[in-house]
C-alpha positions as CSV (number, residue, x, y, z in Angstrom):
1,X,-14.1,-52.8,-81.3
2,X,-13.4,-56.4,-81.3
3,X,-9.8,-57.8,-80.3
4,X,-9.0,-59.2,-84.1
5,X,-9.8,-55.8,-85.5
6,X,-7.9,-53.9,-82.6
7,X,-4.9,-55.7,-83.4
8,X,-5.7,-55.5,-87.0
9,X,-5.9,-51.5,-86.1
10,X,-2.6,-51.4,-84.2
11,X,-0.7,-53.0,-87.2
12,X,-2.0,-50.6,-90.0
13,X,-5.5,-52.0,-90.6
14,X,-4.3,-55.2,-92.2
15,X,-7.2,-58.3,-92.4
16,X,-6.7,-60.1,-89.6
17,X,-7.7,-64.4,-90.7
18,X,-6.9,-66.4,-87.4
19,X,-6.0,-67.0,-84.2
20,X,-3.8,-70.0,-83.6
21,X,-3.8,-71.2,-79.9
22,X,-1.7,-73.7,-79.6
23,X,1.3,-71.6,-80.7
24,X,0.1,-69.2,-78.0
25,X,0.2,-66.5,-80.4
26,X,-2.1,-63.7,-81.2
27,X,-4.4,-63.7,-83.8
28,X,-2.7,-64.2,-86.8
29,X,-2.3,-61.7,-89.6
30,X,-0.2,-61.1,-92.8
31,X,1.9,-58.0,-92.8
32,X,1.6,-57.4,-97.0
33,X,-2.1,-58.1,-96.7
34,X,-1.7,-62.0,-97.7
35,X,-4.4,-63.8,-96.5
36,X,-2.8,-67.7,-94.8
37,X,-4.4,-70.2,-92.2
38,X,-0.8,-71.1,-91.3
39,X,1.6,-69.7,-89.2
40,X,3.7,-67.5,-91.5
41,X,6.7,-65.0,-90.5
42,X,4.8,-61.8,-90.6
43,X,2.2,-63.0,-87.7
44,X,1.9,-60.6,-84.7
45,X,3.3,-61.9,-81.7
46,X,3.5,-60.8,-78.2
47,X,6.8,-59.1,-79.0
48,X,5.0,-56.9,-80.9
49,X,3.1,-55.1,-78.1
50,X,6.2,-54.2,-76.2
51,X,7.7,-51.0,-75.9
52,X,4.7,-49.9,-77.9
53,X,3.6,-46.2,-76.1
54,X,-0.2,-45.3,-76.3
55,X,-1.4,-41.5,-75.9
56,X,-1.6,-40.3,-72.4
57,X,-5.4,-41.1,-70.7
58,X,-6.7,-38.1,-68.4
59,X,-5.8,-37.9,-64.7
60,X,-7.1,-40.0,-62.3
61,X,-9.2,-38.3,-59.6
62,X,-6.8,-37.3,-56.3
63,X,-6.9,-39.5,-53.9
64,X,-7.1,-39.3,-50.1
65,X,-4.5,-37.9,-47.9
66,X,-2.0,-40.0,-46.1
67,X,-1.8,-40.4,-42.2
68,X,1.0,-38.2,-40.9
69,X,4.2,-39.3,-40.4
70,X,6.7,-39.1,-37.2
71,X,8.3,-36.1,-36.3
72,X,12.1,-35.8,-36.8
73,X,14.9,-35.9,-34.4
74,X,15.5,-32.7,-33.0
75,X,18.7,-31.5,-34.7
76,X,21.9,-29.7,-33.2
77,X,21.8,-26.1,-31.9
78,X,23.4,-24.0,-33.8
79,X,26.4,-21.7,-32.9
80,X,25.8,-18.6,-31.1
81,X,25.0,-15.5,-33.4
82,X,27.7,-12.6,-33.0
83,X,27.2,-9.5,-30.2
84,X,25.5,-6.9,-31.4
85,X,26.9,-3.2,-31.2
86,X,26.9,-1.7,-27.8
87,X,23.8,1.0,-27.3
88,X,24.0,4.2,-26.4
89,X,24.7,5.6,-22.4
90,X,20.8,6.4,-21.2
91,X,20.0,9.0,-19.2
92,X,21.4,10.0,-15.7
93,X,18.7,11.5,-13.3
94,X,20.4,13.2,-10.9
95,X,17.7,15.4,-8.5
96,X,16.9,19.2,-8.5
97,X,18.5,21.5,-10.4
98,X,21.4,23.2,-8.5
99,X,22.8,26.0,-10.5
100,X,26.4,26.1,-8.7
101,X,27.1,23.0,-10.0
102,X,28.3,21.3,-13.3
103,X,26.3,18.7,-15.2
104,X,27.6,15.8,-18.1
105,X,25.4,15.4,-20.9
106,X,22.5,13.3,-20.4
107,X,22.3,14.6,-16.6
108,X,18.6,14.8,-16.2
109,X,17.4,17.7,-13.4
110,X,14.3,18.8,-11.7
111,X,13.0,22.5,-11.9
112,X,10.0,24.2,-11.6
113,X,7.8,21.1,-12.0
114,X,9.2,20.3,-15.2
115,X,12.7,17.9,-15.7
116,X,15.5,18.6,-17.9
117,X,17.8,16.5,-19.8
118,X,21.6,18.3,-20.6
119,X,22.1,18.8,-24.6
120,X,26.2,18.9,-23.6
121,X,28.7,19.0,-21.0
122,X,28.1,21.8,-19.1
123,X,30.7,23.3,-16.9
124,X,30.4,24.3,-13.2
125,X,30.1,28.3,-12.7
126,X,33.2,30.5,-10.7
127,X,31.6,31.7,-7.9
128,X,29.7,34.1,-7.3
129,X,28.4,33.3,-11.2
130,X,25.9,30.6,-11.6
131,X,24.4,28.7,-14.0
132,X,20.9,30.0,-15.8
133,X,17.9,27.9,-14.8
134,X,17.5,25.1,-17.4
135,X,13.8,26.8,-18.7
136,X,16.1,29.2,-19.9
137,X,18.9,28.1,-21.1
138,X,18.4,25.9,-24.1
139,X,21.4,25.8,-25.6
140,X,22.3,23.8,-22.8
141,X,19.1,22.0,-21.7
142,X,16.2,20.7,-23.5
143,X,12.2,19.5,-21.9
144,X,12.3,16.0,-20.6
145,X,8.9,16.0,-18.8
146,X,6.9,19.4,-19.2
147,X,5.0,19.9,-16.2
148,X,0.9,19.9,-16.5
149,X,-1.8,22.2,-16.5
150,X,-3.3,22.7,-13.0
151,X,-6.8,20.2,-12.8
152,X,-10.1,21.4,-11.5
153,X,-10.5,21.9,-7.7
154,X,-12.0,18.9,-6.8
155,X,-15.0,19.2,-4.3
156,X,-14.5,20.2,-0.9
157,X,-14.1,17.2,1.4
158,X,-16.3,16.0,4.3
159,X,-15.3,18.4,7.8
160,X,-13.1,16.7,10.2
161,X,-13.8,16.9,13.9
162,X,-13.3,20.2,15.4
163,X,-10.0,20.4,17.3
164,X,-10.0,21.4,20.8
165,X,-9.4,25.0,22.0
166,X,-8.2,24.4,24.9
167,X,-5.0,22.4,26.1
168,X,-3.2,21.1,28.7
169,X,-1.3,22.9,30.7
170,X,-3.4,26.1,30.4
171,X,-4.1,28.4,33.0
172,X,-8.2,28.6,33.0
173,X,-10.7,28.9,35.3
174,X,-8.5,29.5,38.6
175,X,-6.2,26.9,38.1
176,X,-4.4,24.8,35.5
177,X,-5.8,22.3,33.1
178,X,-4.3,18.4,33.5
179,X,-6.6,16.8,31.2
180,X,-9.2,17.9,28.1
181,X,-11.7,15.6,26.2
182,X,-15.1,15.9,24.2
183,X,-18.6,13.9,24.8
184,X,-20.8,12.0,22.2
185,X,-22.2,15.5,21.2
186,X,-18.5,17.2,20.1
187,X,-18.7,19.5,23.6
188,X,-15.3,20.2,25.0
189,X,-14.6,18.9,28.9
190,X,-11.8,18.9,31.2
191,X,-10.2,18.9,34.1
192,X,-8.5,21.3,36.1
193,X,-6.1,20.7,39.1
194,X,-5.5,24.2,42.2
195,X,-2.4,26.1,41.6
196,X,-1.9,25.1,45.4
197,X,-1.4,22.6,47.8
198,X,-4.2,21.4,50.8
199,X,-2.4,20.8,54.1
200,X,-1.7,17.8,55.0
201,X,-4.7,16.0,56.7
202,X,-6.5,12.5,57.5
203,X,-8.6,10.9,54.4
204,X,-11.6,11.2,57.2
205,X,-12.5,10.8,60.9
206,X,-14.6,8.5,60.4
207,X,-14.4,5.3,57.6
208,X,-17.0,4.8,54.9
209,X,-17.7,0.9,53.9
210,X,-18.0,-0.1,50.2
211,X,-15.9,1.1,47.2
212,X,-16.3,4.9,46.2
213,X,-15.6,5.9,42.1
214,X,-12.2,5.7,40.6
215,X,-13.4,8.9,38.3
216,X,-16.3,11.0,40.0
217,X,-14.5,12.5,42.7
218,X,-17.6,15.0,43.4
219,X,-19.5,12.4,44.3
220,X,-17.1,10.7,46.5
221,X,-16.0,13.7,48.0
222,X,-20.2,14.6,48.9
223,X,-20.8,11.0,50.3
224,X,-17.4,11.1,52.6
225,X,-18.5,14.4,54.1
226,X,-22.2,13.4,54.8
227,X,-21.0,10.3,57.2
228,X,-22.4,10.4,60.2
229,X,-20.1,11.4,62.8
230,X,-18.0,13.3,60.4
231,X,-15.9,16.2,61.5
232,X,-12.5,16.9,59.7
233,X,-11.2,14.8,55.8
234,X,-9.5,16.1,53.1
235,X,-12.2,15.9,51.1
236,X,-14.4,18.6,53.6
237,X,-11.1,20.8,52.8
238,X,-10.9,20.3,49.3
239,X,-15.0,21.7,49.3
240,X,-14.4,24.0,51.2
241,X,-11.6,25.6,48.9
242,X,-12.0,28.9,46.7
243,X,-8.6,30.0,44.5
244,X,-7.6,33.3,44.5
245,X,-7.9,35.2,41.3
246,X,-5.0,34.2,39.0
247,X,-6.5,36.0,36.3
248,X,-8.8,34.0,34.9
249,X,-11.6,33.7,37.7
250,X,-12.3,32.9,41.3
251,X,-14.0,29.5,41.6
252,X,-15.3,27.7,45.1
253,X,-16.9,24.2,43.3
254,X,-13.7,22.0,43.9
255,X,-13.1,18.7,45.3
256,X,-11.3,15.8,46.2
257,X,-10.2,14.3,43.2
258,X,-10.7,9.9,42.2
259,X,-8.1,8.0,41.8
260,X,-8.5,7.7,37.6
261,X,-8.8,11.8,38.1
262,X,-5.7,11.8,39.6
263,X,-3.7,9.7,37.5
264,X,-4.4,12.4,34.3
265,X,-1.3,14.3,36.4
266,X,0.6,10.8,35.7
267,X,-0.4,11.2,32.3
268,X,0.5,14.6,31.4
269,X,2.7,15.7,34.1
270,X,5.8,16.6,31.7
271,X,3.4,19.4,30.9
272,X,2.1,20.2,34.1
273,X,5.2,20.9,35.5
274,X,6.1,22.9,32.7
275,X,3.2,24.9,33.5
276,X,3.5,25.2,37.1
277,X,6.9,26.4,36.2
278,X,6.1,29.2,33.8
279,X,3.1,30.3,35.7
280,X,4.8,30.8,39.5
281,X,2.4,27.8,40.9
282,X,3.1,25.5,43.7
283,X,4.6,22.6,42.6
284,X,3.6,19.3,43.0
285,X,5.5,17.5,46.2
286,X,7.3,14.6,46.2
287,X,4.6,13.0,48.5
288,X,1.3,10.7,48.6
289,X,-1.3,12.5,47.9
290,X,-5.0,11.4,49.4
291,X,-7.9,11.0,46.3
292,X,-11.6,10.1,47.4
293,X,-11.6,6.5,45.9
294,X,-11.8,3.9,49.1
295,X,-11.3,0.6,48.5
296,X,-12.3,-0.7,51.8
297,X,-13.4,0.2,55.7
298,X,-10.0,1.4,56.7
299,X,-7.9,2.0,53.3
300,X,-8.0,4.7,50.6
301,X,-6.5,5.4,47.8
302,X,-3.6,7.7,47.2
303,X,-1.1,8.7,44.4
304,X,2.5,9.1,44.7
305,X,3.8,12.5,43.1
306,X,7.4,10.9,44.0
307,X,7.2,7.6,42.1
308,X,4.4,8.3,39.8
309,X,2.9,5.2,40.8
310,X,-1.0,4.4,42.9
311,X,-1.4,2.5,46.2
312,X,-3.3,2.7,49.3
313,X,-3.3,4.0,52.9
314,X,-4.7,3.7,56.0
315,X,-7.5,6.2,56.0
316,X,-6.0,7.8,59.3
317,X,-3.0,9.1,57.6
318,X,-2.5,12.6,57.3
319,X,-1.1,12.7,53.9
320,X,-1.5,16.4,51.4
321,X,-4.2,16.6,48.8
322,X,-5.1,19.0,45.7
323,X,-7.9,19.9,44.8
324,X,-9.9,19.3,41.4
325,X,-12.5,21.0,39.3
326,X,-14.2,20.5,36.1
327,X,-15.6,22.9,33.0
């Protein structure tokens, strides 16, 4: 549709004859259908369009979304909320069940594997009454924690080592055992110190050069005797000993015991004097006592019973000795 008959639609389909621009008007037209070249009072002005409403067109389509703006201030915290109520008391575990005793409600007890928790107040008993266990009792008590059912036996576990069955301080094999150990194949050693004391006598006659063991006193005691020129040593008199029967054997294979031989009587001698003690035996004096361990041409070594302590001695000191056997 042209614009002359658009506006001739607009004003009720009235001819439209002219268009006068130098009024700056719209096309003119007659309002009673007149037809005039000239301007005339019923021509359609500007005015005439304004306020005018035309039907609604469809939607446009949406367009895109806007960047986000800043966030807010932070506003003011709020006032605090009111306390809740108070809870209720919890429970009160207070250790095995003891039934001359009184419990509050809420007392939780052990018994019989289980636990226990009180329903009430529960009074204590008058002796001699007392209270019914709470497995029993359930007016009064009521399951916490039942016990469980006994598991599987699990398998059986690896064998430890075998323990020793023998000990110090033990009489055995003619005389009394001062130290007990096993070797790399589980076989039970020890040691075993005379119920008696060696008179007193010189470490030898004659000296041996070099360093003998600190812990095979057989050996030393052989090597000291087979000097040349040897006559007399503790160590001939500890070889040439054989106990008595004390009840549990008569024995001549002792000797002069090493210096780390020795010092298992240090180690244990609480029990070895115990022993010596029960068992009637000679104790140990309060004096230096030779062992076969030399530690140079003219010195020995020896072990003080009186201070519990080792040193060494001339080897032409007559000091007492005791002699040693193993199993």
């Amino acid at each position: 549709m042209d614009i002359l008959n658009f506006i001739s639609w607009i004003k009720g389909g009235r001819q439209v004859t002219s268009v006068d621009p130098a009024r700056t008007l719209l096309p003119v037209g007659l309002k009673d259908g007149r037809r005039d070249d000239d301007y005339l009072t019923g021509a359609i002005t500007v005015q005439d369009f304004i306020n005018q409403v035309g039907a609604a067109g469809p939607p446009g389509p949406i367009g895109p979304q806007g960047i986000q703006g800043i966030q807010g201030l932070v506003g003011p915290t709020g006032a605090q909320g009111v306390a809740g109520p108070v809870g209720a008391a919890g429970l009160t575990f207070v250790g095995a069940f003891n039934n001359t005793l009184g419990y509050l409600e809420d007392d939780v007890v052990f018994f019989g594997g289980s636990s226990y928790v009180a329903l009430a107040n529960i009074p204590a008993p008058i002796f001699p009454a007392v209270l019914p266990n709470p497995n029993v009792d359930t007016v009064n008590w009521n399951f916490l924690a039942i016990q469980g059912l006994t598991g599987p036996q699990g398998p059986q576990g690896i064998p430890g080592p075998a323990a020793f069955t023998r000990y110090v301080g033990e009489p055995y094999q003619g005389g009394i055992i001062v130290d007990v150990w096993k070797d790399n194949l589980g076989v039970e050693h020890g040691l075993i110190m005379s119920y008696v004391n060696l008179s007193t006598n010189v470490w030898s006659n004659v000296n041996v050069g070099g360093v003998l063991s600190a812990s095979n006193g057989l050996a030393n005691s052989n090597t000291i005797v087979g000097q040349a020129g040897h006559t007399t040593s503790m160590a001939l008199d500890c070889l040439n000993y054989t106990n008595i029967n004390y009840g549990t054997g008569v024995y001549s294979d002792w000797y002069l015991p090493a210096i780390g031989e020795m010092m298992c009587v240090v180690k244990n001698r609480v029990a070895i004097d115990d022993a010596i003690t029960a068992l009637g035996a000679t104790g140990l004096l309060q004096a230096q006592y030779w062992t076969s361990t030399a530690v140079g041409i003219t010195t020995a070594m020896m072990s003080s019973q009186a201070t519990l302590v080792i040193g060494s001695l001339a080897k032409n000191n007559a000091q007492p000795g005791r002699p040693f056997r193993k199993f």
